[in-house]
C-alpha positions as CSV (number, residue, x, y, z in Angstrom):
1,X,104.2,-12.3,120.7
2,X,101.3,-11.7,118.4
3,X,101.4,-9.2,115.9
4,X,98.4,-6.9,117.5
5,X,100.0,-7.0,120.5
6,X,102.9,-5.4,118.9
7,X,101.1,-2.8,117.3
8,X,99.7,-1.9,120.5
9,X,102.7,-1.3,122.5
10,X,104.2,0.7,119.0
11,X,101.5,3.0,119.3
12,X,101.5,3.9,122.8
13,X,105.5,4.7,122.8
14,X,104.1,7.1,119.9
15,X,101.6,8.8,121.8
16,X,104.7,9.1,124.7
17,X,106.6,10.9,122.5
18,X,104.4,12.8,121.4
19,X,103.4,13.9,125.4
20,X,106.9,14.5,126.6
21,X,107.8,17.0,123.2
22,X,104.7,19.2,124.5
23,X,105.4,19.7,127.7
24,X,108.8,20.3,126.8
25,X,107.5,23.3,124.4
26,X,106.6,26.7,126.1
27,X,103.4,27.4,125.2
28,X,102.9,30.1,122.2
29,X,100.7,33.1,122.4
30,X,97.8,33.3,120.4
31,X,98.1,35.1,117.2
32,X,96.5,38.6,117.1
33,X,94.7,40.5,114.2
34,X,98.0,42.9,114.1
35,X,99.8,40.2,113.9
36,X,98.1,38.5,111.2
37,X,98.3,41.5,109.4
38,X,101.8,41.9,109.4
39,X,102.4,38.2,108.7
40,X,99.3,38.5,105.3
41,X,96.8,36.1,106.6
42,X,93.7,36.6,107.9
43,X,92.7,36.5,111.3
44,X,90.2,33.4,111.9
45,X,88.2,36.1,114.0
46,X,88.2,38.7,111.3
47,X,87.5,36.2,108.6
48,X,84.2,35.0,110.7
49,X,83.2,38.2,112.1
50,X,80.4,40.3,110.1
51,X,80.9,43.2,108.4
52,X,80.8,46.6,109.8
53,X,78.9,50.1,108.4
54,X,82.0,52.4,107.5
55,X,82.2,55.3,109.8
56,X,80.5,59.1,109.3
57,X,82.9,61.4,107.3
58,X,84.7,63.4,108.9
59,X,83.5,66.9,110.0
60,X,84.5,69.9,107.3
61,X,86.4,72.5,109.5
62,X,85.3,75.8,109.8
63,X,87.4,78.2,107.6
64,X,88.4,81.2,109.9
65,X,86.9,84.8,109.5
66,X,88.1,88.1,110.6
67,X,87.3,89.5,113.6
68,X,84.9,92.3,113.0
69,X,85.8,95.6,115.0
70,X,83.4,96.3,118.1
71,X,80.3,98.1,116.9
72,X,80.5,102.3,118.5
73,X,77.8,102.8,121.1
74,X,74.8,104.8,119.8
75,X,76.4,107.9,120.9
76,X,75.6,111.3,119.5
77,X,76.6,114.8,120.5
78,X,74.7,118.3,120.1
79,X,75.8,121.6,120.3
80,X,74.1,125.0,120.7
81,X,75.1,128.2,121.1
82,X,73.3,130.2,123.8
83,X,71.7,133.7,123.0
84,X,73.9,135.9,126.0
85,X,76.3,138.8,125.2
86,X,79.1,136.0,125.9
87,X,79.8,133.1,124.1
88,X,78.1,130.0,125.4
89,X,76.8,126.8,124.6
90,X,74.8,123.6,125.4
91,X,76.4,120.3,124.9
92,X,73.6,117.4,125.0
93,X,75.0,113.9,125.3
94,X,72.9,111.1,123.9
95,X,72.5,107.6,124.5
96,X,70.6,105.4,122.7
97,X,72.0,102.3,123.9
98,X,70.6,100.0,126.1
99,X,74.2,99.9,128.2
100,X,75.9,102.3,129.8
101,X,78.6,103.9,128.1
102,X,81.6,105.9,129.8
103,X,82.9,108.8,127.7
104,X,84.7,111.7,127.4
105,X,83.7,114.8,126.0
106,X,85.9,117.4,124.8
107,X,85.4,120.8,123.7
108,X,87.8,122.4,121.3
109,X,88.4,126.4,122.5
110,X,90.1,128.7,119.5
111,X,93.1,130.5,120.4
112,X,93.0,133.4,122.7
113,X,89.9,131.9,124.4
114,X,89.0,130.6,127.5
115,X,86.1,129.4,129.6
116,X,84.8,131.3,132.6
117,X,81.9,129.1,134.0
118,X,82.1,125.0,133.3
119,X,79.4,122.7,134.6
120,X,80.1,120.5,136.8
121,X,82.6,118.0,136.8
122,X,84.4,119.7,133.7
123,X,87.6,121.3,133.9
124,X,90.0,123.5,131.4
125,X,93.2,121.6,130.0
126,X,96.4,123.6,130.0
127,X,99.0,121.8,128.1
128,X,102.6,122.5,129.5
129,X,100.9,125.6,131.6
130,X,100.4,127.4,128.4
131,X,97.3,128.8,127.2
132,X,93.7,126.4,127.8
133,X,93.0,124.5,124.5
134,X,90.1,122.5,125.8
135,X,87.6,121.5,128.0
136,X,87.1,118.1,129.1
137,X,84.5,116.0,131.1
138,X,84.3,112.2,132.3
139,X,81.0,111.1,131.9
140,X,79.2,107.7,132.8
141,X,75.9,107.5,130.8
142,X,73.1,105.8,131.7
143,X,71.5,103.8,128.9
144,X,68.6,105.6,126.7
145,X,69.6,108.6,128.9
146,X,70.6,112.7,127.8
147,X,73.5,114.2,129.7
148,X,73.9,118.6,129.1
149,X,76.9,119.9,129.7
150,X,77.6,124.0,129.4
151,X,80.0,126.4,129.1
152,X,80.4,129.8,128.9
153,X,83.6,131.2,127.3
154,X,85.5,134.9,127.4
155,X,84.1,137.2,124.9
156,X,86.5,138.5,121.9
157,X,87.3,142.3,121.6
158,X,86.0,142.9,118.4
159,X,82.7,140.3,119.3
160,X,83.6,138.3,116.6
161,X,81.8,134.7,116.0
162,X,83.4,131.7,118.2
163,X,83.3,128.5,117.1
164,X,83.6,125.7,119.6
165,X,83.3,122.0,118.4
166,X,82.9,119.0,120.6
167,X,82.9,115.4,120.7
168,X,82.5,112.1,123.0
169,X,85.0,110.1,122.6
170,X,85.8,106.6,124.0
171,X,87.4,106.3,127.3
172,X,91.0,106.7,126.1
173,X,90.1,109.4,124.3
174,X,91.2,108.5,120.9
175,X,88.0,106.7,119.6
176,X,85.4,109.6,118.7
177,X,81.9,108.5,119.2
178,X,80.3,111.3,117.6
179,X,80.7,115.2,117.0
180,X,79.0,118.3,116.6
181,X,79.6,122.2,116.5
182,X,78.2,125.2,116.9
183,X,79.3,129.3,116.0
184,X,78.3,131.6,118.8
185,X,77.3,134.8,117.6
186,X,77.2,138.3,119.3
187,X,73.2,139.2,119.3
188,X,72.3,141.5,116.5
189,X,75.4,140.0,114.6
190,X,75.9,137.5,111.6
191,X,78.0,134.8,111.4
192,X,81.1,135.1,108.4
193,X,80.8,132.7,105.6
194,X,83.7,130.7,104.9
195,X,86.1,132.2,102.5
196,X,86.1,130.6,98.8
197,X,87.8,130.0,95.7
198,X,85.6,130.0,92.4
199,X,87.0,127.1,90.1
200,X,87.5,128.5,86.6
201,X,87.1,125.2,85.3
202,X,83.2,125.4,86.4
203,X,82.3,128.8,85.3
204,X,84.0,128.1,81.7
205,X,82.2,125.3,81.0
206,X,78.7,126.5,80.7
207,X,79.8,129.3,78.3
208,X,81.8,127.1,76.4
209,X,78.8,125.1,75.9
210,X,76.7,127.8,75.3
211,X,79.2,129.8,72.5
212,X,79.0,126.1,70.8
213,X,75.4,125.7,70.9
214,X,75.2,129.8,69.4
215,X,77.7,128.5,66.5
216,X,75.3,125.0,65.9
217,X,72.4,128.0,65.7
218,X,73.9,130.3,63.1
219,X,75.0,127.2,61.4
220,X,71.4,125.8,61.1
221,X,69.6,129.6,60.3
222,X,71.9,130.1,57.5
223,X,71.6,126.6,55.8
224,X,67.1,127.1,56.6
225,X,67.6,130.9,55.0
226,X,69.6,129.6,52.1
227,X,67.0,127.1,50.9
228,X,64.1,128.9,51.7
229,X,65.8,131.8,49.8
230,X,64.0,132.4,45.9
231,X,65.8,133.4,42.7
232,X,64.6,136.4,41.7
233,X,62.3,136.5,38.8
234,X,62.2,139.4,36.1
235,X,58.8,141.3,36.1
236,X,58.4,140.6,32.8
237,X,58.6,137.2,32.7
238,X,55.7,137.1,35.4
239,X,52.9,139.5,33.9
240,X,51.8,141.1,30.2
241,X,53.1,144.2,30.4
242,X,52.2,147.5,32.1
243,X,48.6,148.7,32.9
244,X,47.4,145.6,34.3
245,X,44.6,146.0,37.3
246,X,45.4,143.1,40.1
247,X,44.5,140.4,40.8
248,X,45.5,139.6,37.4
249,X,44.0,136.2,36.1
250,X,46.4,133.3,36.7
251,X,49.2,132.9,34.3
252,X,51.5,130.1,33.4
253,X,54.9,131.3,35.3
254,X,58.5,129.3,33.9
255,X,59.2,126.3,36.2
256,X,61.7,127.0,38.3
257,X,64.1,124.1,40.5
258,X,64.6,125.4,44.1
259,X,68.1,125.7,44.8
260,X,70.1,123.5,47.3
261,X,73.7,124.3,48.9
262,X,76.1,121.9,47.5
263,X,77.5,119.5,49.5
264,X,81.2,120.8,48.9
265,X,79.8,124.1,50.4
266,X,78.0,121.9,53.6
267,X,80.7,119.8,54.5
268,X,83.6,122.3,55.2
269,X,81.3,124.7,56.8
270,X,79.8,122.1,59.6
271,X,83.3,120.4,60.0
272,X,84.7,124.1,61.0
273,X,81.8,124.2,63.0
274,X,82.6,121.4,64.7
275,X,86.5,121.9,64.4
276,X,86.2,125.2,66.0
277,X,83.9,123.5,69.4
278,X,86.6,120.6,69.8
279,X,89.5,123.1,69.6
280,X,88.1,125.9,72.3
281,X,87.0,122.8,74.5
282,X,90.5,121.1,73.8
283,X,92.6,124.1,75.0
284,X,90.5,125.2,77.6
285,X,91.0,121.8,79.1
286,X,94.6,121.9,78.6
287,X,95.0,124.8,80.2
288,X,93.3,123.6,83.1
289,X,94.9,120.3,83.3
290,X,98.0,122.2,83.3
291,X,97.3,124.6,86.2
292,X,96.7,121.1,88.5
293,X,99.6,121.6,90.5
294,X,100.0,118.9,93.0
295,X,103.2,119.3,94.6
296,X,102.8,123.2,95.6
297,X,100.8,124.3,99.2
298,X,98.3,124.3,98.8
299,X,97.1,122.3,95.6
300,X,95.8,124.6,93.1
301,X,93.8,124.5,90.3
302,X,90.3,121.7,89.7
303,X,88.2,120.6,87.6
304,X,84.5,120.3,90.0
305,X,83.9,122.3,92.6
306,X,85.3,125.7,94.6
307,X,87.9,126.1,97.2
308,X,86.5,127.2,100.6
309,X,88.9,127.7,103.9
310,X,88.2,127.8,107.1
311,X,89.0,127.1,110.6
312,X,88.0,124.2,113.3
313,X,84.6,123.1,113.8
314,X,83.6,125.0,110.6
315,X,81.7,122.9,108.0
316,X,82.7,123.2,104.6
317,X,81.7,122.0,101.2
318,X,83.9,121.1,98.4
319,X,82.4,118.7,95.2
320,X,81.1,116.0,96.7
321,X,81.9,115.7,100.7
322,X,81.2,118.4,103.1
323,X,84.6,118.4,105.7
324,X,84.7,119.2,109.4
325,X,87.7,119.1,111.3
326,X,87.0,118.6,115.5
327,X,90.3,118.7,116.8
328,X,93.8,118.1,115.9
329,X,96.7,116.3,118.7
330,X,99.7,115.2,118.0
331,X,102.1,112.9,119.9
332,X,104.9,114.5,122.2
333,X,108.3,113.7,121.7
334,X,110.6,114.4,118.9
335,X,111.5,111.8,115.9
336,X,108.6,110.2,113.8
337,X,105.3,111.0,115.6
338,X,101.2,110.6,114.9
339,X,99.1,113.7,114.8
340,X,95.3,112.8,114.7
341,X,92.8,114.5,113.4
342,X,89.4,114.5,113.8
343,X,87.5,114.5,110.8
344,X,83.7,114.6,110.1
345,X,82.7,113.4,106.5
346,X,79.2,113.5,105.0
347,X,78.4,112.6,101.4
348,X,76.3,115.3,99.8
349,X,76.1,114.0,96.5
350,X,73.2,111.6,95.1
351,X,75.2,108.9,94.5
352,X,77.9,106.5,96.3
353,X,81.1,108.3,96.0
354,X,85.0,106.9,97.2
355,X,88.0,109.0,98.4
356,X,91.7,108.2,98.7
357,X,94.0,108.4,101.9
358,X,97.0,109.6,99.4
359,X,95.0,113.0,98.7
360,X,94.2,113.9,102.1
361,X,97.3,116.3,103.3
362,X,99.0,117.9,106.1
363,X,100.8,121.0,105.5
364,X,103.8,121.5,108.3
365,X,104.7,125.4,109.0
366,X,108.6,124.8,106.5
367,X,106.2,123.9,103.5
368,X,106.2,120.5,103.5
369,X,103.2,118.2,103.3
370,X,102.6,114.6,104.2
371,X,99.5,112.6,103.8
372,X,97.3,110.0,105.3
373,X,99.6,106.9,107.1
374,X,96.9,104.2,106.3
375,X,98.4,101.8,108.8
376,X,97.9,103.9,111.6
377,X,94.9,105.3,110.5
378,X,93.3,102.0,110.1
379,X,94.8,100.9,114.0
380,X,92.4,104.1,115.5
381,X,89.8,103.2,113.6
382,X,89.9,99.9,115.1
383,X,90.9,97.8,112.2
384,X,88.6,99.2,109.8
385,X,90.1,100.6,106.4
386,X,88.3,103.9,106.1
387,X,89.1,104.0,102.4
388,X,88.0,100.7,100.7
389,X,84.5,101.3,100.3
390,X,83.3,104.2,99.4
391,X,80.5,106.0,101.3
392,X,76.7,106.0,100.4
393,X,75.0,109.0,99.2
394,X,74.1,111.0,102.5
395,X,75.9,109.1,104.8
396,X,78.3,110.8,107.5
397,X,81.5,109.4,109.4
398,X,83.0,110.8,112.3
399,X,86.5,109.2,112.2
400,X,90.3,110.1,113.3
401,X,92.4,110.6,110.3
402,X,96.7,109.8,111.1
403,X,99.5,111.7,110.0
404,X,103.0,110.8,111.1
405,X,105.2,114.1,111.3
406,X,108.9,113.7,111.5
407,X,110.3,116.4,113.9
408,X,109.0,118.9,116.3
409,X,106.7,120.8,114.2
410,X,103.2,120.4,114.1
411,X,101.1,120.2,111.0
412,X,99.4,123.9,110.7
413,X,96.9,123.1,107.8
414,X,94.8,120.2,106.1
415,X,94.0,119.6,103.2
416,X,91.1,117.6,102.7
417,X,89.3,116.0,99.2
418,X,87.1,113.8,97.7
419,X,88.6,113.5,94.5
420,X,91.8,114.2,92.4
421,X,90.0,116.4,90.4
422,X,88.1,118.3,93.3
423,X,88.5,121.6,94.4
424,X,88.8,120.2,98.3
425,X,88.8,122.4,101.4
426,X,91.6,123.9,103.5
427,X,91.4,124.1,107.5
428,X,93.6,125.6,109.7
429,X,94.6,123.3,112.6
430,X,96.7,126.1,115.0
């Protein structure tokens, strides 16, 4: 056999082999880009394909804010007292909004007191059956609309001035809106001024000033008069002898040097001056600073301002802040309860001014006081803490104020100020 033909049949037994081992072989699947990942090489697809823009950045989130508490409708309450022989007002009802708002409005009535014509849809409260304390109305208004409301109330014996607050208040009745208040007056009569309490802090410390300013004056005419003061100078020294007609001509007169105090003499004399200002100034203040009692009922003793007391719905004026008390509920029950108060606060003074929840008090009939529960307070206000900024010059709140009581009793008296220091006013909450 020749040798090509040889070669020929050797390489087609190859190329059988070669068959019959791939069919024999299950076929393998094709290799993926995970999987070429996994194994370090490249896929022949990545490696060909082009390159790609990298993606946007992802979006920066949004940090998250506070909820903000619901803005109060533009609500706002007036009160006046009518000019009849009984005690009567006129209760308008504003609203400014362009909604309509659904409020009640209460109308404090002191004790011993009670209403003998309502308008309509107004009614008397009688807690437990007792005596009325109040007089309520449900009232839907319709926006940028005026609702009156009037009462007419039993006189007193002795036809003394009646003071009747009242406020709108959210639907609950626990959110006030807005207050106002108004002292009915027999005609011919004058209202009583709230009682006060002169600070002796005050009233000492323009004379104090004043007997230091009178020292500084002596002090100052004494050292002028001493200079300007001459030696005296012998006759004879100055003229010729007796018998002369004046004028006489001009004659040569001894120099002499113009005296001066010594400074030994100036020193101690202005540093007892001064010694004796710092000292009356020093124990005055003492003696003030020690008459600041803050545990006793009530707190005695300031620095700025006059104690004034009064009752509800009566405006009253300590250093800074004018005070008005609207009304005063507390929680039945026994055990730790909230009474609420309703306070109005405007800022009188020129500039921004803060105030504390810890020196606002509530005096319980056994003596003992409690203050402001800040928690709570800040829950009826809807979240908003009443106390960490302090209020602009002329600006008024109308806001509830919570005490939390432990017991039956009921706090009798509040004590309300805008400063340690401050005189602050005292209300009587019966």
């Amino acid at each position: 056999m020749p040798a090509s033909t040889r070669h020929h049949r050797a390489l087609a037994a190859i190329v059988h082999c070669v068959g019959f081992l791939t069919a024999a072989v299950p076929a393998l699947p094709a290799l993926t880009t995970a999987d070429a990942a996994a194994a370090g090489r490249p896929h022949p697809a990545a490696a060909t394909a082009e390159p790609t823009m990298p993606s946007a950045p992802p979006a920066v989130p949004t940090p998250t804010r506070v909820a903000s508490p619901v803005p109060k409708p533009k609500v706002s309450v007036m009160v006046a007292p009518a000019s009849t022989p009984q005690p009567g007002y006129r209760i308008e009802v504003r609203n400014a909004g362009n909604a309509p708002v659904d409020t009640t409005v209460r109308q404090e009535l002191p004790q011993g007191v009670s209403a003998t014509a309502i308008s309509d849809g107004g009614r008397q409260v009688r807690p437990g059956g007792s005596a009325a304390t109040e007089v309520t109305w449900r009232v839907k208004l319709p926006p940028r609309s005026t609702t009156t409301l009037d009462t007419t109330l039993t006189s007193t014996a002795a036809q003394q001035p009646v003071t009747a607050p009242a406020c709108a208040f959210a639907v609950d009745g626990r959110q006030p809106y807005d207050c106002a208040t108004a002292t009915w007056t027999a005609p011919g009569a004058t209202a009583a001024a709230p009682s006060t309490q002169t600070s002796g802090w005050r009233g000492q410390v323009p004379a104090l000033l004043a007997g230091a300013a009178v020292l500084l004056a002596l002090a100052v005419v004494g050292f002028v008069t001493w200079r300007r003061r001459r030696p005296p100078v012998a006759a004879a020294l100055a003229s010729d002898g007796p018998g002369r007609i004046y004028p006489r001509p001009a004659a040569p007169r001894p120099t002499t040097r113009r005296r001066t105090p010594p400074v030994w003499l100036i020193v101690p004399v202005a540093a007892t001056v001064l010694a004796a200002t710092l000292g009356t100034a020093a124990w005055t203040a003492t003696r003030r600073v020690s008459a600041i009692d803050t545990d006793s009922q009530p707190t005695n003793g300031a620095w700025k301002g006059s104690g004034v007391s009064g009752g509800l719905g009566v405006p009253l004026r300590e250093d800074a802040f004018e005070f008005t008390v609207y009304r005063m509920t507390c929680d039945p029950g026994q055990g730790a309860r909230q009474c609420q108060a309703t306070v109005g606060v405007r800022n009188l003074a020129p500039e921004h001014h803060s105030w504390h929840g810890k020196l606002q008090r509530a005096y319980l009939a056994n003596g003992n006081w409690v203050t402001t529960d800040e928690q709570a307070t800040r829950r009826a206000n809807q979240g908003r803490d009443v106390f960490a900024e302090p209020m602009a010059a002329g600006s008024r709140l109308v806001l509830p104020l919570v005490f939390t009581v432990n017991g039956d009793e009921a706090p009798q008296r509040l004590e309300l100020r805008s400063g340690v220091f401050s005189a602050g006013v005292r209300v009587d909450v019966p």
